[in-house]
C-alpha positions as CSV (number, residue, x, y, z in Angstrom):
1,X,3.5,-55.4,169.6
2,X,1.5,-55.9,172.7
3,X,3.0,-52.6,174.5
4,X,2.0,-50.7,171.2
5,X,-1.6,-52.2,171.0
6,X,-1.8,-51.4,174.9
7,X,-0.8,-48.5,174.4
8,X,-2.9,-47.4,171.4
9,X,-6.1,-48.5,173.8
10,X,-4.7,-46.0,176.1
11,X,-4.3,-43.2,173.9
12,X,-8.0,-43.9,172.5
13,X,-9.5,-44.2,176.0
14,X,-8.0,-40.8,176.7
15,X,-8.7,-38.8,173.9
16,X,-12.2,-40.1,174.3
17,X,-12.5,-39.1,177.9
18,X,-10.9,-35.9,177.1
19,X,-13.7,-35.5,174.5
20,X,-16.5,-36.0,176.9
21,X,-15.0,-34.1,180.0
22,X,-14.7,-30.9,177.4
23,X,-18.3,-31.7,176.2
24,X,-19.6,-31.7,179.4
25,X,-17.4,-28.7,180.3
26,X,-18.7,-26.9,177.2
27,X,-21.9,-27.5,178.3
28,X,-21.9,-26.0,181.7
29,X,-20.1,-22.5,179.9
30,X,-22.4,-22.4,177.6
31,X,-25.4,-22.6,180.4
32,X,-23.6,-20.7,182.6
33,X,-22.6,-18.2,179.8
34,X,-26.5,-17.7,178.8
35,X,-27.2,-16.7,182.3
36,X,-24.2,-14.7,182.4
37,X,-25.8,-12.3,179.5
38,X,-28.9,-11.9,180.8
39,X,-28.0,-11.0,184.1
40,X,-25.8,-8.0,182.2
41,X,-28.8,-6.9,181.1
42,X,-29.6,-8.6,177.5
43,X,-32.2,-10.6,176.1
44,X,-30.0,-14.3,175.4
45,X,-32.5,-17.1,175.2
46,X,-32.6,-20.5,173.2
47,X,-35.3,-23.2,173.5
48,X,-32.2,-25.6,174.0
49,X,-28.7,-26.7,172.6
50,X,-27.3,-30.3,171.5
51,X,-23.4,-31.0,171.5
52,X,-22.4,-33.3,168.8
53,X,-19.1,-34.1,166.9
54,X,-17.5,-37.0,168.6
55,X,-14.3,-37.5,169.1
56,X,-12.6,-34.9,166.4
57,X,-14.5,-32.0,166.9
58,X,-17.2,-30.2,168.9
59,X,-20.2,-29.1,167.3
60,X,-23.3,-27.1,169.0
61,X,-26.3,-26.3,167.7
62,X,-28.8,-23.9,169.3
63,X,-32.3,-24.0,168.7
64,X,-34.6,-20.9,168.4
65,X,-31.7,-18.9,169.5
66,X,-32.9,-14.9,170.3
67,X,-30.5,-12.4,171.2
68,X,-31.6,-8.7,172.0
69,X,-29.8,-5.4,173.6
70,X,-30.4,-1.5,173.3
71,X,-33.2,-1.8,170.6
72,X,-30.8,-4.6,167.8
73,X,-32.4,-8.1,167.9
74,X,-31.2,-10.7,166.1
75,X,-33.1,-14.3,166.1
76,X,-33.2,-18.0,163.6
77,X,-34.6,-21.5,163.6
78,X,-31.1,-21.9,164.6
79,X,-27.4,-21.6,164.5
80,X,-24.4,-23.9,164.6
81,X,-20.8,-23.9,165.9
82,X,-18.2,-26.1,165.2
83,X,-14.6,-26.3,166.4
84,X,-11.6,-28.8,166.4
85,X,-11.2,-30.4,169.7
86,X,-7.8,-29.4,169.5
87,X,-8.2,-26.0,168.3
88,X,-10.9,-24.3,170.8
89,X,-10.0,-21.1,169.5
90,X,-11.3,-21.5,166.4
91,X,-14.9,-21.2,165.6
92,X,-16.9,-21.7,162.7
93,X,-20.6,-20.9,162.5
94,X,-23.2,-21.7,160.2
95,X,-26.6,-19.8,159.6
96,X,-30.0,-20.7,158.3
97,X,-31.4,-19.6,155.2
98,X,-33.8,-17.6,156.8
99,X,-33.2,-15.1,160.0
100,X,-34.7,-12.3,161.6
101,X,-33.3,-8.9,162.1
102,X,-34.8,-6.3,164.2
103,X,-33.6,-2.4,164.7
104,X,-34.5,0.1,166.4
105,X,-38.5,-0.9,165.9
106,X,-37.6,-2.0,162.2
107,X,-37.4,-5.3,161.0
108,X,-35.9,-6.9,158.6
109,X,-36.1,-10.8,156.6
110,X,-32.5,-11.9,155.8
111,X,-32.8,-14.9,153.2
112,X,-29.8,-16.4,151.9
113,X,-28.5,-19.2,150.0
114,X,-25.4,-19.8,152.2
115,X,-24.2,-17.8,155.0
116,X,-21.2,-19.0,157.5
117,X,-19.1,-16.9,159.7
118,X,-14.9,-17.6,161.1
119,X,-14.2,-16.8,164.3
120,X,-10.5,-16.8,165.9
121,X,-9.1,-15.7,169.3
122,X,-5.8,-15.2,170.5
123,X,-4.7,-18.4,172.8
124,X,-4.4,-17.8,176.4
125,X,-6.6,-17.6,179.4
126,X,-8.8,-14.4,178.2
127,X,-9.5,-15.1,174.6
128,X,-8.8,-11.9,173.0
129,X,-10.7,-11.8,169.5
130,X,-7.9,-11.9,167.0
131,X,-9.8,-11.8,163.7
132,X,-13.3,-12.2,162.3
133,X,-15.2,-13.1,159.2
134,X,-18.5,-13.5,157.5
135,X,-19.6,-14.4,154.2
136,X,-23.2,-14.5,152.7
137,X,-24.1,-15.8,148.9
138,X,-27.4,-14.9,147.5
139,X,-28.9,-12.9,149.6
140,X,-32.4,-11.3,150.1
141,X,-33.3,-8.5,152.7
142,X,-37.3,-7.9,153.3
143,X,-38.2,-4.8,154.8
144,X,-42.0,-3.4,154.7
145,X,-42.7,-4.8,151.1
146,X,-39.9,-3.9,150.0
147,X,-37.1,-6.7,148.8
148,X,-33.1,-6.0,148.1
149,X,-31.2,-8.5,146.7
150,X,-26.9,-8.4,147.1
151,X,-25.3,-11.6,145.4
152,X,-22.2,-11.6,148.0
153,X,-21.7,-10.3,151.2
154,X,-18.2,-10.2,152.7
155,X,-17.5,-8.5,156.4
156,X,-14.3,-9.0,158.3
157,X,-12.2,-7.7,161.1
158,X,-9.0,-8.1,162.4
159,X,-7.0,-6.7,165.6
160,X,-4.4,-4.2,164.9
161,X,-3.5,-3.1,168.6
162,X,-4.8,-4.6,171.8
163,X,-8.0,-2.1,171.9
164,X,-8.2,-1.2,167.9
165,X,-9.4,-3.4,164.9
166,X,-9.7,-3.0,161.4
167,X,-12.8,-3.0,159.5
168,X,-13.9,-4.1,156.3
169,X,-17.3,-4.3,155.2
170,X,-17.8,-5.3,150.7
171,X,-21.3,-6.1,148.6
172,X,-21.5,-7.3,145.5
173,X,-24.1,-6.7,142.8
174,X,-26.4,-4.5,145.3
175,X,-29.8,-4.6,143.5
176,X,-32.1,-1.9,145.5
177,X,-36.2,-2.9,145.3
178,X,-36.8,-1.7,142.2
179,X,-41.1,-0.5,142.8
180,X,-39.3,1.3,145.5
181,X,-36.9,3.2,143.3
182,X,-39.3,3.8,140.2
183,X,-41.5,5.7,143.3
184,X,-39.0,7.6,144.6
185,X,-36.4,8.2,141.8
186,X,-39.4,8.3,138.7
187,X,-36.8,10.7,136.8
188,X,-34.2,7.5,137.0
189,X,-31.4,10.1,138.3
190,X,-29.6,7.0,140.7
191,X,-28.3,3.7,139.2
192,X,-30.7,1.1,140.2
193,X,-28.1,-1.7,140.7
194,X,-24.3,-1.0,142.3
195,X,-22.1,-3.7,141.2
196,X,-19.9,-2.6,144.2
197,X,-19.9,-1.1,147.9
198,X,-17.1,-1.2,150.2
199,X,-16.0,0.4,153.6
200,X,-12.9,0.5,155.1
201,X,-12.7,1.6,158.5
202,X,-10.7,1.4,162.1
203,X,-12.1,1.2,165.2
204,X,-11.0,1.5,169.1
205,X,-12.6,0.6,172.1
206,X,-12.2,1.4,175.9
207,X,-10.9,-2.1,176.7
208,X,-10.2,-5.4,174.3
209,X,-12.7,-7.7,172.9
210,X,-12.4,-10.9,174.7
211,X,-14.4,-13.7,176.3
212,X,-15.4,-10.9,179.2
213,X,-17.9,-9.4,176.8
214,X,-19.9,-12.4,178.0
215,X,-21.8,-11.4,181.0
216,X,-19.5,-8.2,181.5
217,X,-19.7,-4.6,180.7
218,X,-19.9,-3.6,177.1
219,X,-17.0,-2.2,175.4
220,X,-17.4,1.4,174.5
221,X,-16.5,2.8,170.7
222,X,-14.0,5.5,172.0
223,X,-12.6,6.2,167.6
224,X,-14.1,5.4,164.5
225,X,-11.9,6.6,161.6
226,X,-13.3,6.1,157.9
227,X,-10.2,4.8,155.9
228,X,-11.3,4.0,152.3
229,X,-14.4,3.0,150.8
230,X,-15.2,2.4,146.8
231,X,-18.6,2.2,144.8
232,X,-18.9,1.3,141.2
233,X,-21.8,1.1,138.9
234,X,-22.1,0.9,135.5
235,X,-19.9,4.1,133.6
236,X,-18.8,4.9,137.4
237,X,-16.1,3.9,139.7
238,X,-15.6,5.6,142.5
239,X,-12.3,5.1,145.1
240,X,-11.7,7.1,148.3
241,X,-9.1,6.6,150.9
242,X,-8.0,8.9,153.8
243,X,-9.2,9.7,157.2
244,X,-12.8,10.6,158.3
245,X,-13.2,10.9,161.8
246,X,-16.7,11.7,164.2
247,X,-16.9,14.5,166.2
248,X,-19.2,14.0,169.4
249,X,-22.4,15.2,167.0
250,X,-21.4,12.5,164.7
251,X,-20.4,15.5,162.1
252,X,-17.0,14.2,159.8
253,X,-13.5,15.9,160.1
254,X,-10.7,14.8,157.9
255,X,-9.3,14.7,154.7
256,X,-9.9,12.3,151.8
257,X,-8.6,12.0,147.8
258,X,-10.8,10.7,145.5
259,X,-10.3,8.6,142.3
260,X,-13.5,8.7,139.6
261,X,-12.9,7.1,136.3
262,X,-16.8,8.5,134.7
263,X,-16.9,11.9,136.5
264,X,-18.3,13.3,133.9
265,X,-21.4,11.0,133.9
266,X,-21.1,12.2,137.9
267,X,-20.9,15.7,137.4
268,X,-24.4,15.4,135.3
269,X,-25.9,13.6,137.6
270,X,-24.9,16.0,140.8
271,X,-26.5,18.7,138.3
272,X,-29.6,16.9,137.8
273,X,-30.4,15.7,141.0
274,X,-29.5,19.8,142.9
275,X,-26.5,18.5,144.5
276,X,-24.0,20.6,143.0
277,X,-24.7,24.4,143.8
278,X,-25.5,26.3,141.2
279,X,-23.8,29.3,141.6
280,X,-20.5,27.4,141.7
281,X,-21.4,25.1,138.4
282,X,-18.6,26.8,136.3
283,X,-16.1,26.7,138.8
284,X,-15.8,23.2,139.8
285,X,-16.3,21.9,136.3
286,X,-13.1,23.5,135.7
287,X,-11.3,22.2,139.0
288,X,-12.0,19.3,137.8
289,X,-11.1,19.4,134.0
290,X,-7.5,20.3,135.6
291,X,-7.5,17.0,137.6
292,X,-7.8,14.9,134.7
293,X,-5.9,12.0,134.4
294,X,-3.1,12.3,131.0
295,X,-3.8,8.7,130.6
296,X,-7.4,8.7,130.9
297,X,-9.4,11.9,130.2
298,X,-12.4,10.0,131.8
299,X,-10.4,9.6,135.1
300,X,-9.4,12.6,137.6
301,X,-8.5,12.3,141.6
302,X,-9.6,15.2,143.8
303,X,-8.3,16.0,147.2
304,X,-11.0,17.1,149.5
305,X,-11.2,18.4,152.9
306,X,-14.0,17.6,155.3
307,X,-14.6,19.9,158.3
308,X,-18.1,19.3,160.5
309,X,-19.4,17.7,157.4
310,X,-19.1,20.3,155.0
311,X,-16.7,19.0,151.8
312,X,-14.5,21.7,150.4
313,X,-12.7,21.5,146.8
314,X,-9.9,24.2,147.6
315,X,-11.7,27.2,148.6
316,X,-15.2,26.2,147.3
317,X,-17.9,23.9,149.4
318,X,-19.1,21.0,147.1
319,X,-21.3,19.0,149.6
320,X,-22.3,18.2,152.8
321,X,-22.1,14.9,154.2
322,X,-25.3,14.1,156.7
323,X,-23.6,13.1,160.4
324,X,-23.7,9.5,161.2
325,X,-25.6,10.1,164.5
């Protein structure tokens, strides 16, 4: 019994220093790492950072953290980190209820009710991001006036090859400000809530995400590739999957099918707002009479091909998607 109690004393004495030799380790990264980002050229700053958690788990929170590069800032009363002690690979974060975004000259007020992000690498010495997530309930987004409410918000990534992730981005219940849209839409043409968005997308960059992108060169976006996407509102539901991919103006190439379950609902509204080409009218209602669904009159799925932006049905142009940059 004494060579057990001993050696229970033991065991606590070490795992105790252990957890004070990583805090005190933690905190020289995370000084060293602050330094690190602004010497590669962005704006890192925090009025100061307190390590907590003792002895299961390390927990950091940053005080009036700021964080700016090429025009994006991003700042908060503060943020927190927690991980495991055993399980430094594993973060969590957790954000105030209020935040500040800033881009490209415009800024934004995030408010919401809860908002936490997951973040895991890959064991080993350089940390390769393995997966990502972030959730947000009840939020609010100010910007000039003008306020938009989404009830969830659900982002994630995951790695699918060294260099390429996965991307997922949903909202839920997207409520646009509604002043904004009686000014701007007075002849109610667009729905003025979307119960859903999503994107789907995959990405690759010139080199893998990993604990370098701390004070080292920023990984370049060398493919973005649209892969799916849905949006539903009420008597429309729209799916797409396929493959949209940039050209160096920005301008999509690809093809896509597309599910709609309330096209015809669509189809007036494309007429009402001057999006459907007049002199084709005729014709595409009856391309898409013959895609109808023999379950579901209400339902048809279109194949459409994308080339610089310009969307063809068969022979005939139906739209033209703006480039994303």
């Amino acid at each position: 019994m004494r060579v057990l109690a001993v050696l229970a004393v033991v065991a606590a004495l070490g795992w105790c220093g252990y957890w004070f030799i990583g805090a005190r380790a933690l905190d020289s990264a995370i000084t060293s790492g602050l330094v690190a980002a602004q010497d590669a050229g962005a704006e890192v700053s925090t009025e100061g950072h307190v390590i907590r958690g003792f002895p299961n788990r390390f927990d950091v929170t940053f005080d009036a953290p700021r964080v700016a590069s090429e025009g994006i800032a991003w700042s908060a009363p503060f943020v927190q980190f927690f991980a495991l002690s055993y399980r430094l690979n594993h973060l969590i974060a957790v954000f105030p209820h209020d935040q500040r975004l800033t881009v490209f000259g415009h800024e934004a007020l995030v408010h919401s009710e809860d908002m936490r992000a997951s973040l895991v690498a890959e064991a080993g010495r350089d940390l390769p991001l393995e997966r990502i997530a972030l959730v947000g309930q009840q939020l609010e987004v100010m910007v000039n006036g003008q306020t938009h409410q989404i009830d969830g918000l659900r982002a994630a990534s995951r790695r699918i090859a060294p260099r390429e992730h996965q991307i997922s981005v949903l909202l839920e219940t997207l409520i646009p400000d509604q002043p904004l849209m009686e000014r701007e839409d007075p002849q109610r043409l667009y729905p003025r809530f979307f119960d859903v968005l999503r994107l789907d997308a995959e990405v690759e960059f010139d080199r893998a995400i990993d604990r370098h992108l701390i004070g080292g060169a920023e990984p370049r976006l060398t493919r973005l590739s649209l892969t799916g996407g849905r949006a539903a509102w009420t008597g429309t539901d729209i799916t797409a999957s396929g493959n949209l991919t940039p050209g160096m103006d920005g301008r999509l190439s690809g093809d896509v099918l597309v599910t709609v379950t309330g096209w015809r609902a669509l189809v007036d509204l494309a007429r009402a707002a001057g999006v459907m080409p007049a002199e084709h009218d005729a014709l595409i209602v009856m391309a898409l009479q013959g895609l109808v669904a023999p379950d579901n009159p209400e339902r048809i799925e279109a194949g459409f091909s994308v080339r610089d932006g310009a969307v063809w049905l068969g022979p005939i142009q139906v739209g033209q998607l703006p480039p994303l940059w």
